[in-house]
C-alpha positions in Angstrom: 39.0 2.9 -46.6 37.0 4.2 -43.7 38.7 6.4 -41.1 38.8 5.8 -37.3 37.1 9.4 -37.3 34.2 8.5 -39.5 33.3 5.2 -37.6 33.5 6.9 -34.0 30.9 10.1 -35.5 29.0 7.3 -36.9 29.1 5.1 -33.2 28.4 8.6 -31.4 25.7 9.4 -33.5 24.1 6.0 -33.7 24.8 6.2 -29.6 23.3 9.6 -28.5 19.9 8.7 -31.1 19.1 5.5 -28.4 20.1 7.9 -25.2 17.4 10.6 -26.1 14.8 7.4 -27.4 15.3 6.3 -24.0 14.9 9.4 -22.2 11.5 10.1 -24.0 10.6 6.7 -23.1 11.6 7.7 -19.7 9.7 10.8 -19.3 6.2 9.1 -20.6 7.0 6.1 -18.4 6.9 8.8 -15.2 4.0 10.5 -16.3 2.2 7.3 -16.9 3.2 6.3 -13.4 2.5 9.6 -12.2 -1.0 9.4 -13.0 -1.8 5.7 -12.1 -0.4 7.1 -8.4 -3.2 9.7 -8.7 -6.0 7.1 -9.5 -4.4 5.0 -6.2 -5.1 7.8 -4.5 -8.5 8.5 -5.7 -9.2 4.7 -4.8 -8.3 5.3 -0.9 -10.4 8.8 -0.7 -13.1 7.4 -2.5 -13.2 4.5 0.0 -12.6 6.4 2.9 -15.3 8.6 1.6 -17.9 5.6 1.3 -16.9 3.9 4.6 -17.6 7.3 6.6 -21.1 7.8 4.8 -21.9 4.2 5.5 -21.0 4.5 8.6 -22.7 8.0 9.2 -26.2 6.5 7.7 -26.0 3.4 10.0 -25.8 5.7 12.9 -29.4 7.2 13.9 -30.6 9.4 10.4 -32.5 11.6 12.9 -29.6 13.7 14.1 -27.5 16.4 12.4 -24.1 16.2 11.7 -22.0 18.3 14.3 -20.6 21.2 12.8 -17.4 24.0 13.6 -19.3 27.3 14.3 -21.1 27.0 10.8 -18.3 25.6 9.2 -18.4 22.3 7.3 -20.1 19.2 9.3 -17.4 17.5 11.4 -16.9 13.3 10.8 -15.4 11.7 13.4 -14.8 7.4 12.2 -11.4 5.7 11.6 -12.2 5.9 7.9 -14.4 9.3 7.4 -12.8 12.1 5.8 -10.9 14.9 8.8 -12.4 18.1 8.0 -10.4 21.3 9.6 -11.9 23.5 11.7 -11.4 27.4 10.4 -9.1 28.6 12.8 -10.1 30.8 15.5 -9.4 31.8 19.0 -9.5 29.0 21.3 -8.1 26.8 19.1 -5.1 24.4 19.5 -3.5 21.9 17.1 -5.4 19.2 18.9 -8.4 20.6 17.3 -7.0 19.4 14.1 -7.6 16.5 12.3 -4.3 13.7 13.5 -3.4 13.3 9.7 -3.2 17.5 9.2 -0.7 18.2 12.6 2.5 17.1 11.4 1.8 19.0 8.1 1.1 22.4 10.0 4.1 21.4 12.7 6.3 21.2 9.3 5.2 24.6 8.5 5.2 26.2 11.4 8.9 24.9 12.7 9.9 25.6 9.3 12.9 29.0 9.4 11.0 30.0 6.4 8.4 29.6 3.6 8.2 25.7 2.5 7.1 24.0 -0.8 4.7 21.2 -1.2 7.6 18.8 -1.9 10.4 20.1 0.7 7.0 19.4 3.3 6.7 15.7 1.7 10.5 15.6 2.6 10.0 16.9 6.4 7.4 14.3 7.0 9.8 11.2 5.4 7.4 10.9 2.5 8.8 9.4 -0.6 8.9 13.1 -3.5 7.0 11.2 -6.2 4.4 13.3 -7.4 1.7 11.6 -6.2 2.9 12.5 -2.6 3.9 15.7 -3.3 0.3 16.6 -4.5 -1.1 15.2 -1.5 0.7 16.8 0.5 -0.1 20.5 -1.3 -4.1 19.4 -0.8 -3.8 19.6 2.7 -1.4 22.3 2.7 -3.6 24.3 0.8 -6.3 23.0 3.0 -5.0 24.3 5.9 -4.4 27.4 4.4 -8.4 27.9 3.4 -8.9 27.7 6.9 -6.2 30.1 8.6 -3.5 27.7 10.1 -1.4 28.6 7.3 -0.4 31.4 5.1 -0.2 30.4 1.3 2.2 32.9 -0.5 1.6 34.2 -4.1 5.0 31.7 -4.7 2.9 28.7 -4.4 4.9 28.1 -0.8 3.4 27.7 2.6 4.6 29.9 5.9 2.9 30.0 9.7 0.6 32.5 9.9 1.0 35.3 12.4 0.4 34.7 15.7 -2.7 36.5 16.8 -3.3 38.5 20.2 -6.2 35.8 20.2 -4.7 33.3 21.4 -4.7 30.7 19.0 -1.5 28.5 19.3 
């Protein structure tokens, strides 16, 4: 005769095998979705990408492409790619691309040093990972150029406020 013992180790065994099948399914399923978030997000950059240069070759070819004190060309379109200015003296957050300010108001509100994700949080993005590395681009972005200081933690903090007036 079977114990009560032996079938509940048996149940509990059988049991705990499906929870961890289920959390390995789980973790491929997010990484799976985690990367066909990416490739959405390819999809809008590379068409935003397109429309600007369709957009910049249907305008006259014989022009230059204004540029930031030497910095990289500046596109100005509804669909073109926002380029940030290297910060320097003069320069406000209105000289900021409209899709970059609330990112570097985050930061620079912020009591302290922020992550890519708490950011996401801050501007009521949803923290999937696809967001979360969005948001770190520009962050990072921002940082290339001086609005923001990137720390050796991976976090993001408002730079110094310079005698130069740059608010």
């Amino acid at each position: 005769m079977v114990s009560m013992d032996a079938l509940l180790d048996a149940h509990e065994v059988a049991v705990r095998a499906k929870v961890e099948a289920l959390r390995e399914d789980a973790a491929r399923i997010a990484a799976e979705l985690a990367e066909a978030e990416r490739a959405v997000d390819d999809v809008a950059v590379t068409r935003s990408t397109l429309a600007a240069a369709l957009a910049r070759g249907a305008e006259n070819t014989d022009q230059a492409p204004a540029s930031v004190s030497g910095d990289e060309p500046v596109v100005d379109g509804a669909d073109g790619p926002r380029l940030v200015p290297r910060r320097r003296p003069g320069l406000t957050e209105a000289d900021l691309p409209a899709v970059y300010r609330p990112l570097w108001r985050a930061v620079t509100e912020a009591e302290g040093p922020l992550r890519a994700g708490q950011i996401a949080c801050l501007l009521g993005l949803e923290a999937v990972p696809a967001k979360i590395e969005g948001v770190r681009w520009k962050a990072k972005r921002l940082a290339e150029h001086g609005w923001i200081t990137r720390l050796g933690s991976g976090a993001f903090a408002a730079c110094p406020v310079s005698s130069g007036g740059v608010s």
